[in-house]
Steps between C-alpha positions, in 0.01 A plus 500: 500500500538800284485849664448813351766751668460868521548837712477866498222549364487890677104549393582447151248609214480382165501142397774415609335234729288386224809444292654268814202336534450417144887373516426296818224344377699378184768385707258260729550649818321381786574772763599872530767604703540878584823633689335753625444949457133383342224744587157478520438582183713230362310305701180574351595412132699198615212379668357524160749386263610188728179403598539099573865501575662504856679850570737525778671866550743666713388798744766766565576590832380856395160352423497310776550773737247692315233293509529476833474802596168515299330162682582667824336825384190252349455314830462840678255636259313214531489491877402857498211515252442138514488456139696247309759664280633285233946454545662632259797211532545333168292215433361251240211367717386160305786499281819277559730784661710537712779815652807454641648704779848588691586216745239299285639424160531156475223283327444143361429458171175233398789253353653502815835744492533813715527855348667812666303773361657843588470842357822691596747199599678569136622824645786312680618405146531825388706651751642228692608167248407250429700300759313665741138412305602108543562559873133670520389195278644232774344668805175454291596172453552397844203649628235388263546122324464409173496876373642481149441859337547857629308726311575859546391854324566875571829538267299486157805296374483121383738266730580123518710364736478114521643413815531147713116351510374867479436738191502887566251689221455874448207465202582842439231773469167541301546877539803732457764217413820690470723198400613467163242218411224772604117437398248310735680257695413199600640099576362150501605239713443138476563392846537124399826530260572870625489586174481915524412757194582876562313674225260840425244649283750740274372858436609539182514253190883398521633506125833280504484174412397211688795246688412184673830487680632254823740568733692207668818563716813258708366130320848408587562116442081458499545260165666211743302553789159489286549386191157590339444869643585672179255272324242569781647922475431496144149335506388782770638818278335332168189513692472848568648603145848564606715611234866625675678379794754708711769347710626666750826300600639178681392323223735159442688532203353206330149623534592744281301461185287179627275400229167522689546895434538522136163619455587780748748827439740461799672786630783392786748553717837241460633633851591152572679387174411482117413132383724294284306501196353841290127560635255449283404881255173526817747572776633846561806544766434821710812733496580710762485851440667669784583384896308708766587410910584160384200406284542431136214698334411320166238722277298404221159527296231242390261665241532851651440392824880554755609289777813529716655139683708576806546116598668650868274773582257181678789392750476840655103572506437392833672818644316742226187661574270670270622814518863336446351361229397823326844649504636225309234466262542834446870508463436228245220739314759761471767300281218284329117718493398240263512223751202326682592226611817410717495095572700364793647128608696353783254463752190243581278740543305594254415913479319810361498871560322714274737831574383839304773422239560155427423132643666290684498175461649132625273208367657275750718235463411200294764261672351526866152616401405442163392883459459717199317779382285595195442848413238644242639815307358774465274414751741480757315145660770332733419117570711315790478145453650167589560208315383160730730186608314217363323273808689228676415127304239279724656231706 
């Protein structure tokens, strides 16, 4: 099922909505999903512009209280004058809504999974870390079955965290984004292959040029194990017009300039050894520029467009939290401005967190999960995606 993902829409005017619309109507999607600070006047046009899809949004506890307070006030109007006053609640009477509340967040899905949609659950991210995030995701877990995305609004920033059978998503917001990707944000999910899209409606016509670029990461020894997956890797990033790859690191030595990729530019990082032969003219080692708290930072530029890998910086991101985040992206802003773009390793799980400065980003690892990531320059469009184990033979 494909689901249109969105939040913060704070009343906005415009067409901005139109433009999302417009974009999830190209993309198929089949439902809307709203994390929530929506008011009634988003309501109103999105009635409108989403007329024949399923919308399911997150009330805020503010709004909650508040309209509240109003019924109560409506009920005793109506028992003193005995008039029938309409509630002011929101509502989509005949249309395929639905409004989730505190203490009431989780719902099921029409193919079956469970969704946790929240409005201000991010929040723990950005102060606490995201340690602390996967401990909130396991209680949700526990309590509710099947439940296999959190979706969460309120810090206008895009976020991925995949974590064990559950996927955390901050959509980022359709008004006042202040990450570096900006524009109207938005995400699609396709709940089936958990294939996820962070993308936006840019405010300005980006000049640079265009780069089709993937990021893979830690595909160790991945040639033995499954001895078709570059074949399979290469296929997928052909298909969506790929033209450069990045490695990030723990790549086996004698990967190193496998012929599958010589219709790519690879960019990569030899941490674990340099192969016996020359690569091929296509492959470009990574060299390490300077050493900050133990990570090797490794700068470079694709067709005006700079990226930063810091293979280590992943083994430690469990402990960050947003705001930890920010310093470092900042730190890294001050010694390279031009930078966009710092790519991470080391770690299963596969991340993104659009700071104000840069993003950062681990596609994954391809060993364990077959993960990588496609991003669409200028654009700034940030696909998550897997490749799949073939099915078991019949017996």
């Amino acid at each position: 099922m494909i689901l249109g993902l969105m939040s913060d829409t704070h009343g906005i005017g415009g067409n901005a909505l139109a433009h999302i619309a417009m974009e999830f109507k190209k993309r198929k999607v089949e439902m809307i999903i709203h994390a929530g600070d929506i008011t009634k006047s988003d309501i109103e046009k999105m009635k409108v512009l989403f007329v024949g899809l399923p919308v399911m949004c997150a009330l805020t506890h503010e709004q909650v209280a508040f309209y509240e307070e109003q019924e109560k006030e409506r009920r005793k109007k109506e028992e003193e004058t005995h008039q029938k006053i309409p509630s002011k609640k929101p509502s989509a009477p005949g249309l395929a809504w639905e409004f989730t509340q505190p203490e009431h967040r989780v719902r099921r899905l029409p193919n079956g999974f469970s969704v946790y949609l929240g409005h201000k659950r991010g929040f723990r991210f950005l102060f606490g870390s995201i340690q602390d995030l996967i401990k909130n995701l396991q209680e949700i877990q526990y309590a509710n079955d099947n439940v296999r995305f959190f979706i969460s609004g309120h810090t206008h920033r895009q976020v991925f965290y995949e974590a064990d059978m559950i996927d955390c998503i901050n959509p980022g917001a359709i008004a006042d984004s202040p990450g570096i990707g900006g524009g109207h944000e938005f995400a699609i999910l396709d709940t089936d292959t958990r294939r996820i899209t962070f993308s936006r409606i840019p405010l300005t016509k980006n000049q640079k040029e265009n780069l089709k670029l993937a990021v893979i990461s830690d595909s160790l020894d991945i040639s033995q194990t499954d001895p078709y997956f570059w074949i399979k890797l290469t296929d997928e990033l052909q298909r969506n017009n790929v033209t450069h790859i990045v490695h990030c690191g723990n790549i086996s030595p004698d990967d190193i300039g496998i012929r599958p990729f010589e219709s790519f530019e690879v960019y990569y990082n030899a941490n674990r050894g340099v192969p016996s032969k020359k690569p091929p003219a296509n492959w470009y080692p990574l060299e390490v520029k300077e050493v900050i708290d133990g990570r090797n930072i490794m700068n470079f530029e694709i067709k005006g467009h700079y990226f930063s890998v810091q293979l280590e910086l992943g083994a430690g991101i469990r402990d960050k939290s947003e705001k930890d985040l920010d310093k470092l992206s900042q730190e890294i802003k001050t010694r390279y401005p031009e930078v966009r773009f710092i790519f991470c390793g080391m770690s299963r799980d596969a991340f993104l967190e659009e700071g104000q400065n840069v993003f950062i980003l681990n596609p994954g690892d391809i060993f364990k999960d077959r993960g990588f990531v496609i991003i669409d320059l200028p654009l700034c469009e940030i696909t998550f995606d897997h490749i799949p184990t073939d099915p078991l033979p019949e017996i």
